[in-house]
C-alpha positions in Angstrom: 66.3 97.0 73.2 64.6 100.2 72.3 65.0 103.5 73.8 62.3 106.2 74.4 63.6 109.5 73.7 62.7 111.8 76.2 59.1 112.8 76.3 57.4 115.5 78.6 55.6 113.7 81.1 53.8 116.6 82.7 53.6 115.1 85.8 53.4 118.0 88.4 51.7 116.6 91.2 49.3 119.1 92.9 49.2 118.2 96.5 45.0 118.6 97.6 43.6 117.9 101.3 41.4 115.3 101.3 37.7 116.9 101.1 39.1 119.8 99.7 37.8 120.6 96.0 40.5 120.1 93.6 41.1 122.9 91.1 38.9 123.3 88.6 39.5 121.0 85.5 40.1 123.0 81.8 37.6 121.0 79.8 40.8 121.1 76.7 42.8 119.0 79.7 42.8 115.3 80.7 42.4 115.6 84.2 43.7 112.7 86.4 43.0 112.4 89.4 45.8 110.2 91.6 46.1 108.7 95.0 49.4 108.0 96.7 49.5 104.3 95.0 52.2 103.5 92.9 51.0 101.2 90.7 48.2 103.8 89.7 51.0 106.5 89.7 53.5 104.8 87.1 50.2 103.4 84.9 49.4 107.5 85.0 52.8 108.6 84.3 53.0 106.2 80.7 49.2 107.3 79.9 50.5 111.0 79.6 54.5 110.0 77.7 51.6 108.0 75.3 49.4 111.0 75.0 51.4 114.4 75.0 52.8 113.5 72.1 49.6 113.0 70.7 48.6 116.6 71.3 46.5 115.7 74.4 47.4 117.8 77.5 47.1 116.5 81.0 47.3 117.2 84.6 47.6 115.4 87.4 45.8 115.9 91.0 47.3 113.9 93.7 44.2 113.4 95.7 42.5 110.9 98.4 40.8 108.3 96.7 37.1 109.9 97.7 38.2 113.3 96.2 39.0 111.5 93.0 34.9 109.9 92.4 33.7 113.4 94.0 36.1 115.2 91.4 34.5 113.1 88.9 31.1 113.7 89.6 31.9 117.5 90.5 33.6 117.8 86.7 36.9 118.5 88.5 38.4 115.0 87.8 38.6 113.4 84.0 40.2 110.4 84.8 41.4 107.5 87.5 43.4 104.2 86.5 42.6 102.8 90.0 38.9 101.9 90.5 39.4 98.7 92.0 36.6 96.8 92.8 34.5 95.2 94.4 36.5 97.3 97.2 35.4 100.6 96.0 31.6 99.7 94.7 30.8 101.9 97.8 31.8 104.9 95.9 31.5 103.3 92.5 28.1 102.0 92.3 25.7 105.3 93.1 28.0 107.6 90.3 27.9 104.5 87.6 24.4 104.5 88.1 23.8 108.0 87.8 25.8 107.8 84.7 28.5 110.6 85.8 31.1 108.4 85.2 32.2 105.3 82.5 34.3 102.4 83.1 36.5 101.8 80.1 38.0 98.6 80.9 39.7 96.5 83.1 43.5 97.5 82.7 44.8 95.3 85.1 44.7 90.7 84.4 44.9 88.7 87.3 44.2 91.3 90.2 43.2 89.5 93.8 42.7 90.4 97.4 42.2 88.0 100.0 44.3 87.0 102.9 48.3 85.2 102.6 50.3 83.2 104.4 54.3 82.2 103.7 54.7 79.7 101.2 56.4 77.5 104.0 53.2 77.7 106.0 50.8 76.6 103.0 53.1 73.9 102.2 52.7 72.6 105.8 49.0 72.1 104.8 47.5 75.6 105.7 46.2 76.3 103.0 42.3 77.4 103.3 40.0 79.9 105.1 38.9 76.7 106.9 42.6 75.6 108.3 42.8 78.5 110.3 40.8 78.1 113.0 42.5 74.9 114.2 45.5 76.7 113.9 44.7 79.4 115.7 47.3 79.1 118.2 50.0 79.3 115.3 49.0 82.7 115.2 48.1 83.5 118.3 44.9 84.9 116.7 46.0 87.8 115.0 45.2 88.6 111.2 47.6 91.7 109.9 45.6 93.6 107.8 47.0 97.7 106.6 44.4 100.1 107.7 41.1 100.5 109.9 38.6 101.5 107.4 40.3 99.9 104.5 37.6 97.8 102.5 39.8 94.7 103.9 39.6 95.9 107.5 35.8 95.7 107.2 35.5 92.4 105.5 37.8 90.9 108.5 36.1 92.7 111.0 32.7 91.7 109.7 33.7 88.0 109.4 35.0 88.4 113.2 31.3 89.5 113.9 29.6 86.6 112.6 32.1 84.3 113.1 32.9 83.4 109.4 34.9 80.2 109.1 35.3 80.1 113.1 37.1 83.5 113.0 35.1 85.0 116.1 37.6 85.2 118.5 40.3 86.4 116.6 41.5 89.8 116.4 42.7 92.0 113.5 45.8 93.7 114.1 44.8 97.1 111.6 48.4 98.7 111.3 49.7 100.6 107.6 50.9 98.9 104.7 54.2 99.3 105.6 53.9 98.3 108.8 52.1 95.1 108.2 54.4 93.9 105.1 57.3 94.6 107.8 55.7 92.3 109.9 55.4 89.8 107.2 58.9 89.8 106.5 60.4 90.0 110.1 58.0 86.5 110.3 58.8 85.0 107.3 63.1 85.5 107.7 62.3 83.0 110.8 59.9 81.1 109.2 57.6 81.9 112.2 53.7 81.9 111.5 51.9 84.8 109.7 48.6 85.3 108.5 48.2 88.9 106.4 45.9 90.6 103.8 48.0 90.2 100.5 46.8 91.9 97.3 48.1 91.6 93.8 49.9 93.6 91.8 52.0 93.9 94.6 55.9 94.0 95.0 55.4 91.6 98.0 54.2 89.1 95.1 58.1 89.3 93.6 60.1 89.7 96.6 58.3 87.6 99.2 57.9 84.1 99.3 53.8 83.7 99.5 50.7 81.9 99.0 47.1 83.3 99.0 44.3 81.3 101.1 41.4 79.5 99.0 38.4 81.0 100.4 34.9 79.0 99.1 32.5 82.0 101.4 34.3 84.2 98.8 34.5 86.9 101.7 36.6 89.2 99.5 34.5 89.0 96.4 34.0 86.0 93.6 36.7 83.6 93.0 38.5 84.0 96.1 38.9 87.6 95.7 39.5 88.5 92.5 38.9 91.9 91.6 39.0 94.4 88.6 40.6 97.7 88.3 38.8 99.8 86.7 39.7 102.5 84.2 37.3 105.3 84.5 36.3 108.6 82.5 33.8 111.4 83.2 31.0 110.8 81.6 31.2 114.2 79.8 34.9 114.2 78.9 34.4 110.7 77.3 31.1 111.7 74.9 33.7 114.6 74.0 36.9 112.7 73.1 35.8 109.6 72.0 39.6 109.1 70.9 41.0 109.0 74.2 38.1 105.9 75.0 39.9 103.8 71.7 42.9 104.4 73.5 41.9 103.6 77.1 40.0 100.5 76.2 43.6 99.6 74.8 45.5 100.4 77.8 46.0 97.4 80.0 48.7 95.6 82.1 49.3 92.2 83.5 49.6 91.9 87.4 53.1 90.7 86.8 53.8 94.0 85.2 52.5 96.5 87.3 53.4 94.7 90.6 57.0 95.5 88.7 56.2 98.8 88.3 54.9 99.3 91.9 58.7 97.6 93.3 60.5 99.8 90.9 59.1 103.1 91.6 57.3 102.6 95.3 59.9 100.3 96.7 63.2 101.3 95.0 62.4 104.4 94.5 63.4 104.5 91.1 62.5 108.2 89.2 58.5 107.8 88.3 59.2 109.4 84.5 62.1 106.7 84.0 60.0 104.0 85.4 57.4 104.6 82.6 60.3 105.4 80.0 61.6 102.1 80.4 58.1 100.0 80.3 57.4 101.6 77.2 60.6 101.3 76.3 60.7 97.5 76.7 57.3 96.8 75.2 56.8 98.7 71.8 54.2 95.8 70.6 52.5 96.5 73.0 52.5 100.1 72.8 51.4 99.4 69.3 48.8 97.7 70.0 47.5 100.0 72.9 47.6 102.9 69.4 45.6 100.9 67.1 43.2 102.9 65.4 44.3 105.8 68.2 45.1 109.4 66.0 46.7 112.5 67.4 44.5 115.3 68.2 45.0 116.6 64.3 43.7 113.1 62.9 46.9 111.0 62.2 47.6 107.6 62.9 49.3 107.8 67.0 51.8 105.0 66.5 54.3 106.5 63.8 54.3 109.3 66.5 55.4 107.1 69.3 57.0 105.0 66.9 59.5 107.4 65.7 60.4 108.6 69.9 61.8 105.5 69.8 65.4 104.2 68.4 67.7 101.3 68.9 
């Protein structure tokens, strides 16, 4: 196995109150912008170890997802790794079409969003949208899902409302992330019934023994929830460093990898720079292949750079 020698991360998070303007951006500066998500956090942390050395400089501002597309069209915010939609399209939508804003690519394969059960349950035979209702009892009514106002909240409660797949006269139980997954597993280390809203890349995927509903009404979006997450530049910064789009069209993950990445650094609480040390350290094809036709700020080719940071 390879070994990264150390590289300057620059992640110094600057703490910003939600519909407070974050600082203003230096146009010579990446400027990402950061929720509290840790998948988004680690992807962030190997996008600067893969640029710095590059000659790029970059700063991070960890801000409420709504500051990060306001930043954006404001000129405050350069970059998110987290547009995941069709949750966000709210926010998306009006600053794609305005043409503040350009989504690179996709950098996550196999992302979904739709509603989960325990794999015990689903092997029992409940395994659809349409099982539930004549189940309902099983559950008592009660759908977990990790936040009123969350896109997943409104989806439920809009399905309660018209009484999507005979879901009227059930209840969501809108609680936090950790709160609901606690739930989960308390339910599942008794094997008692659970119905939740499960996501992936997720560490629930690795540590907890589930099975996402099929869903034909698609109430979560196309193909029973599956959903893209988005790389984004400002508009402006990406006409400027046309560089930096070769490389961000490059940088992608599997689901597999970054619901990894979001056990080892949101629920171990592993160090965030050593978390994206060790990916890159365990992956220098890939890293390659993220740096083709990539240069450092002065015109070379990027991977000797990386290449080179990295030793037996």
């Amino acid at each position: 196995m390879t070994h990264l020698k150390p590289l300057a991360s620059g992640i110094a998070l600057a703490t910003t109150a939600l519909f407070v303007s974050v600082a203003q951006a230096d146009d010579q500066t990446l400027d990402f912008g950061v929720p509290a998500w840790p998948g988004i956090t680690v992807k962030t942390a190997i996008a600067e170890q893969l640029l710095n050395p590059l000659g790029y400089q970059t700063s991070i501002q960890a801000i409420g997802l709504q500051v990060i597309y306001q930043g954006i069209e404001s000129g405050d915010i350069d970059a998110f790794l987290g547009a995941w939609l069709p949750a966000q399209r709210e926010m998306f939508n009006p600053r794609k079409e305005s043409g503040v804003l350009v989504d690179v690519a996709n950098n996550v394969d196999g992302a979904q969003m739709t509603l989960a059960v325990p794999e015990y349950l689903y092997e029992s035979g409940i395994q659809s949208f349409a099982d539930l209702d004549e189940n309902r009892d099983q559950f008592d009514g009660k759908i977990y899902g990790f936040g009123a106002g969350s896109a997943a909240s409104e989806i439920l409660h809009n399905a309660i409302d018209n009484d999507t797949w005979g879901l009227g006269d059930w209840q969501v139980v809108d609680t936090s992330e950790v709160a609901m997954l606690s739930a989960a597993r308390d339910a599942i280390s008794r094997e008692e019934p659970i119905i939740w809203v499960g996501w992936t890349p997720h560490w629930m995927n690795l540590e907890l023994p589930m099975r996402y509903l099929e869903d034909s009404k698609d109430l979560f979006g196309e193909n029973n929830g599956e959903s893209d997450v988005l790389t984004l530049l400002r508009s402006g910064y990406a006409d400027a460093h046309p560089n930096v789009v070769t490389f961000f069209e490059q940088f992608t993950f599997s689901a597999e990898e970054q619901s990894w990445m979001i056990q080892a650094f949101g629920q171990e609480e592993q160090d965030l720079d050593d978390v994206a040390e060790q990916w890159i350290n365990n992956h220098p094809e890939r890293i390659e292949a993220m740096l083709a036709d990539v240069t450092t700020t002065d015109g070379a080719p990027a991977w000797p750079v990386i290449e080179a940071r990295l030793s037996d």
